[in-house]
N, C-alpha and C positions, 0 to 999 in steps of 0.2 A: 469943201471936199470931204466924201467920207469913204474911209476902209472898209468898214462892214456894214452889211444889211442890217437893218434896226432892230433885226430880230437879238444878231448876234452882241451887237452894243448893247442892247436891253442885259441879257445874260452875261457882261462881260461890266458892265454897271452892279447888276446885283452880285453876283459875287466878290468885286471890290468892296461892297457894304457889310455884305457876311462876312471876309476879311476883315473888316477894321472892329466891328464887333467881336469877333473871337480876340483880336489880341487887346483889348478891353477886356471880356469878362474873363477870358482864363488865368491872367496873371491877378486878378480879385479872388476865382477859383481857389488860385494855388495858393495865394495867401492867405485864405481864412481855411484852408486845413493844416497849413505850418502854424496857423494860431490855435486852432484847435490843438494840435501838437504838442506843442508847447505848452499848454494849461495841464495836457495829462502827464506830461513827465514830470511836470513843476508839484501835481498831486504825488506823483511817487516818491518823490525826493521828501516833500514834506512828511511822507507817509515815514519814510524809515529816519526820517529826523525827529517824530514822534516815538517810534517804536526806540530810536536810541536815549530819548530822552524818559520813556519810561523804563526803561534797561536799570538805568542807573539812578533814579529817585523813585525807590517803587510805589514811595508813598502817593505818586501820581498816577492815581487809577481815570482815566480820559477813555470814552471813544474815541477813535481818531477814524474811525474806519471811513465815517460820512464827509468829513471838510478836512482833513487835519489842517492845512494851511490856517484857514482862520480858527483852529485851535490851537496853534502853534502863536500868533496873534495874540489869543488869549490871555495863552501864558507869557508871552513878551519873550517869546522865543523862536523869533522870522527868521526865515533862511538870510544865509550873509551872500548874497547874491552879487557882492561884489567882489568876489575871488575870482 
């Protein structure tokens, strides 16, 4: 026994597929620009983790402008990421 004309189960099939794909790839979406995200603030933190660490040892003259993270690496001075 069927409800709808085959036209409208066709169109009522494909949109239940384009449903399950969208809640598939959006939450991938949204996850890799929270990741994105998180790499650029992690770049600014290391940036003024840099800039305070040439603050205070001038004799440390660094680019930092390009990676500071793995400058800070470098120098054996990584963020303490666990505070």
């Amino acid at each position: 026994m069927r409800f709808f004309r085959s036209e409208i189960e066709t169109v009522l099939k494909m949109l239940g597929i384009l449903t399950l794909i969208g809640l598939i790839v959006l939450p991938m979406a949204w996850g890799y620009e929270q990741r994105k995200q998180a790499r650029a603030w992690q770049g600014v933190a290391c940036a003024y983790r840099m800039r305070e660490v040439t603050r205070r040892a001038p004799i440390v003259a660094v680019d930092y402008t390009r990676e500071p993270c793995v400058m800070l690496e470098r120098l054996g001075l990584d963020l303490d990421v666990s505070r």
